[in-house]
C-alpha positions in Angstrom: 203.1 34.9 77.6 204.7 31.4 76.4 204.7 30.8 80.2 201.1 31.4 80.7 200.6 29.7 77.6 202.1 26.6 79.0 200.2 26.8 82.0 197.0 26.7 80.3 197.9 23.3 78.2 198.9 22.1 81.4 195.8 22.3 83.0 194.0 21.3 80.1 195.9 17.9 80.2 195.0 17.6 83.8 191.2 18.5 83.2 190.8 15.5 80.6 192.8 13.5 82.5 190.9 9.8 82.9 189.8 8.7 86.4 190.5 5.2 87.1 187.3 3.1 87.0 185.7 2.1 90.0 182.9 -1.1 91.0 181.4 1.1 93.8 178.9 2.4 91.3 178.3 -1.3 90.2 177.9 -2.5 93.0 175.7 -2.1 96.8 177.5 -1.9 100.0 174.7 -3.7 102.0 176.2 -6.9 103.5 173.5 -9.3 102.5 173.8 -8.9 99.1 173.7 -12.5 98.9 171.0 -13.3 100.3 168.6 -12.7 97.3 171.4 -14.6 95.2 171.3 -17.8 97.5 167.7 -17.7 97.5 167.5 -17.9 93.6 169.7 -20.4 93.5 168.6 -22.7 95.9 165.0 -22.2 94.0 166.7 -23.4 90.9 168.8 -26.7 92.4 165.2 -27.6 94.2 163.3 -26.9 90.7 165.5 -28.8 88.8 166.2 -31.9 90.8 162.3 -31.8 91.8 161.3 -31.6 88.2 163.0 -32.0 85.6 163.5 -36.0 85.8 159.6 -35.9 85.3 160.4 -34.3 81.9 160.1 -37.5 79.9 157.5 -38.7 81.3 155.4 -35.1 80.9 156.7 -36.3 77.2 155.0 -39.9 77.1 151.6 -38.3 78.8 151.2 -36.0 76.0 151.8 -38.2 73.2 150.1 -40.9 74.7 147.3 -41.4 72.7 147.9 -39.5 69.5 147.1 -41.5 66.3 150.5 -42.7 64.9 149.4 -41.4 61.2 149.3 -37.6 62.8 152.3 -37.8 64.8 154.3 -35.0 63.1 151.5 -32.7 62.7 150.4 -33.1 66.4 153.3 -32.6 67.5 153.9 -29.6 65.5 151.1 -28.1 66.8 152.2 -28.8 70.3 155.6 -26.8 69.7 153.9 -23.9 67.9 151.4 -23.4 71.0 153.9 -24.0 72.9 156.2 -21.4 71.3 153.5 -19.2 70.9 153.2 -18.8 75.1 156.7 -18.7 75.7 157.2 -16.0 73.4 154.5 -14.3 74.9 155.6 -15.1 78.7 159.0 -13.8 77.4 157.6 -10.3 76.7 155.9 -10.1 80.3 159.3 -11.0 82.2 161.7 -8.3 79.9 158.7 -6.0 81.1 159.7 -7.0 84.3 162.9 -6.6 84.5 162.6 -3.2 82.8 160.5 -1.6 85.4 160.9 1.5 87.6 162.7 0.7 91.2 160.9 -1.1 94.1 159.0 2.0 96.1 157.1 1.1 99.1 153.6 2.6 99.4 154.1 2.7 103.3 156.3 4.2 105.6 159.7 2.4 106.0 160.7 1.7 109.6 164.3 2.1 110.4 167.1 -0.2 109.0 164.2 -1.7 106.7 166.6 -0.8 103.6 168.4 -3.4 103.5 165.3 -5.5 102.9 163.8 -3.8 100.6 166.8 -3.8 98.8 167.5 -7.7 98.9 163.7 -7.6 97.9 164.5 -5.7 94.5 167.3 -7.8 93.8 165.6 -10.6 94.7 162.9 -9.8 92.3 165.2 -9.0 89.4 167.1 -12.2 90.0 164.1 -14.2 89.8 162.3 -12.2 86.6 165.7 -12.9 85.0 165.5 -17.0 86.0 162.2 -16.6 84.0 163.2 -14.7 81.1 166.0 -17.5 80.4 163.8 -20.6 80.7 161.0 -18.7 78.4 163.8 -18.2 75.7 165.2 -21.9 76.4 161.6 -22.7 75.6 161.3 -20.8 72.9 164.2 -21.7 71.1 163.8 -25.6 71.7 160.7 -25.2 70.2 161.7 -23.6 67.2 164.5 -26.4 66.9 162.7 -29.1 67.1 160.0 -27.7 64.5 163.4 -27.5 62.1 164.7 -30.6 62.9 161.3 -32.5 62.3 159.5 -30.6 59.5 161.7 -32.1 56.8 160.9 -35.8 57.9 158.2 -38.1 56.8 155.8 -39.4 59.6 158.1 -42.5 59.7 161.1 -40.6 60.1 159.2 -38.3 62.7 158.3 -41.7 64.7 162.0 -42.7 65.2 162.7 -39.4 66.0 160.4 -39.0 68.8 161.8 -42.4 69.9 165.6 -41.1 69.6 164.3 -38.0 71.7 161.3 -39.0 74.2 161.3 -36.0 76.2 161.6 -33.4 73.0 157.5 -32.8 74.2 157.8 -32.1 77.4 161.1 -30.4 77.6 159.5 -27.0 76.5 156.8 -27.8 78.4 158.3 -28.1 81.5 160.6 -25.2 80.9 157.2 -22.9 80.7 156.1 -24.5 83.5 158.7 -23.5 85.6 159.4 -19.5 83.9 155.9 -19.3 85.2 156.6 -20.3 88.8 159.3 -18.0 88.8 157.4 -15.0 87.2 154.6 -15.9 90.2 157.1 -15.5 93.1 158.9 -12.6 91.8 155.8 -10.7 91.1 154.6 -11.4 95.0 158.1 -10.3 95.9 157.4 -7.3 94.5 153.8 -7.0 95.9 155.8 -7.8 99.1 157.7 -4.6 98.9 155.5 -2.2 97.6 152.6 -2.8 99.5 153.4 -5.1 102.6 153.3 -8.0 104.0 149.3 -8.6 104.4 149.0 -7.9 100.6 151.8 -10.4 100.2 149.9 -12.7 101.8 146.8 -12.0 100.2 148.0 -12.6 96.7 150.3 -15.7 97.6 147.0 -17.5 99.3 145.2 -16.9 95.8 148.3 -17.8 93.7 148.3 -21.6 95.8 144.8 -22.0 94.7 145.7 -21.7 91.4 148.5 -24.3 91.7 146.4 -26.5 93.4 143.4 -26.3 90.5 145.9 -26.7 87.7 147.7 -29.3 89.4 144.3 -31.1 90.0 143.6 -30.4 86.3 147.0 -31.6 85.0 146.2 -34.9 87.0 142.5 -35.4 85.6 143.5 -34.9 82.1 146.3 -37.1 82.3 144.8 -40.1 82.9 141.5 -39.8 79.9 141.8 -43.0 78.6 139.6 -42.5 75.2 140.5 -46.6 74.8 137.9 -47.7 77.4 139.9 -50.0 79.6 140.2 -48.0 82.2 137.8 -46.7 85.1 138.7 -43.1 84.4 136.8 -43.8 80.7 133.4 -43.8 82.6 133.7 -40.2 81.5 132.8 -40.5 77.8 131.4 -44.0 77.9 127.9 -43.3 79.4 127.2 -41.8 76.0 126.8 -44.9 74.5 123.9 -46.5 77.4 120.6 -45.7 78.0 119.4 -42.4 78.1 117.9 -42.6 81.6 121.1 -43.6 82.8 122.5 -40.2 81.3 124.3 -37.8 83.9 122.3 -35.1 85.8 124.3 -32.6 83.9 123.0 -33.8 80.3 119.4 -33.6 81.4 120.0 -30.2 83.1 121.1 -28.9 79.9 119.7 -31.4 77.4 117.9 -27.6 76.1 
């Protein structure tokens, strides 16, 4: 009996005995597992040294012609809209990166595994790129509206001259968490429903590049000082009625 009794504590050692742990779990045996990696990175480097030299001057364009007397409070304003949609954007990527595996919604050929795989964690990488430069964003934001809310607008002045690109930093950062949030989400379209679709949405998605990018330009250059050509805009208001633009008579109503 205290034989068999042994036996039986024996085997209960062995039974809870700990299995070493192993990264196989963790981690895919496909042998382009760096391919989705490279590709994020190389997105980033290109982003980066494309962009973010043009932060202080996105800075100067925005505060360009604000009225020194409502410095702070403009650019309060500016952080806390800007906040607002990075916080927002934020919520959309963690959505993301939360969501159910990539299923196709046609048949796989042979071997395609692999790339839908590499498409998954290409996605992932991507939505995850995104999530970090919506909280960068975010938290800039909030920063600066601590750093600046206890200054008087004389301070805030010499603050903005200390930091010139404290405007479009968070800008720019929003900018690009919504590039990536485009190209991860046709990624996904990508591998769930195919290449055509891909296509589809990726034509549309350049159009509205190409419209905001046309609309950054325009607004960039109002000139509300009148020395320019682009203040032809505003200034026919002040001639002759006849010499109004066809849309005011149109709609004069």
């Amino acid at each position: 009996a205290q034989a068999l009794a042994a036996e039986k504590i024996a085997c209960s050692h062995l039974s809870l005995r700990v299995e070493p742990f192993e990264m196989t779990a963790w981690w895919t045996d496909s042998e382009l597992i760096w391919v989705p990696l490279a590709i994020t990175v190389v997105l980033v480097v290109l982003m980066e040294v494309l962009v973010r030299p043009k932060v202080t001057a996105l800075s100067i364009d925005l505060m360009e012609h604000c009225d020194l007397g409502a410095l702070k409070e403009s650019a309060k304003n500016c952080w806390t809209n800007m906040g607002v949609t990075a916080a927002l954007l934020l919520t959309v990527d963690v959505a993301m990166l939360q969501s159910d595996p990539m299923e196709a919604r046609f048949p796989l050929d042979e071997g395609m595994e692999d790339r839908q795989l590499q498409a998954q964690l290409t996605y992932d990488l991507l939505s995850g790129v995104a999530f970090i430069y919506c909280i960068w964003a975010l938290l800039v934001c909030v920063l600066y509206l601590c750093y600046v809310e206890p200054l008087d607008n004389i301070a805030a002045i010499k603050f903005f001259i200390a930091n010139p690109a404290s405007m479009g930093n968070p800008a720019l950062s929003i900018v690009i968490a919504s590039f990536y949030t485009s190209v991860a989400l046709l990624i996904w379209v990508l591998g769930t429903s195919g290449l055509f679709n891909a296509i589809a949405c990726c034509v549309f998605v350049l159009i509205v590049v190409i419209l905001v990018g046309w609309d950054i330009h325009d607004k960039s250059a109002f000139d509300p000082s009148g020395r320019t050509a682009k203040s032809v805009e505003w200034q026919w208001t002040l001639k002759d009625q006849s010499e109004w633009p066809w849309f005011v008579h149109k709609y004069k109503k």
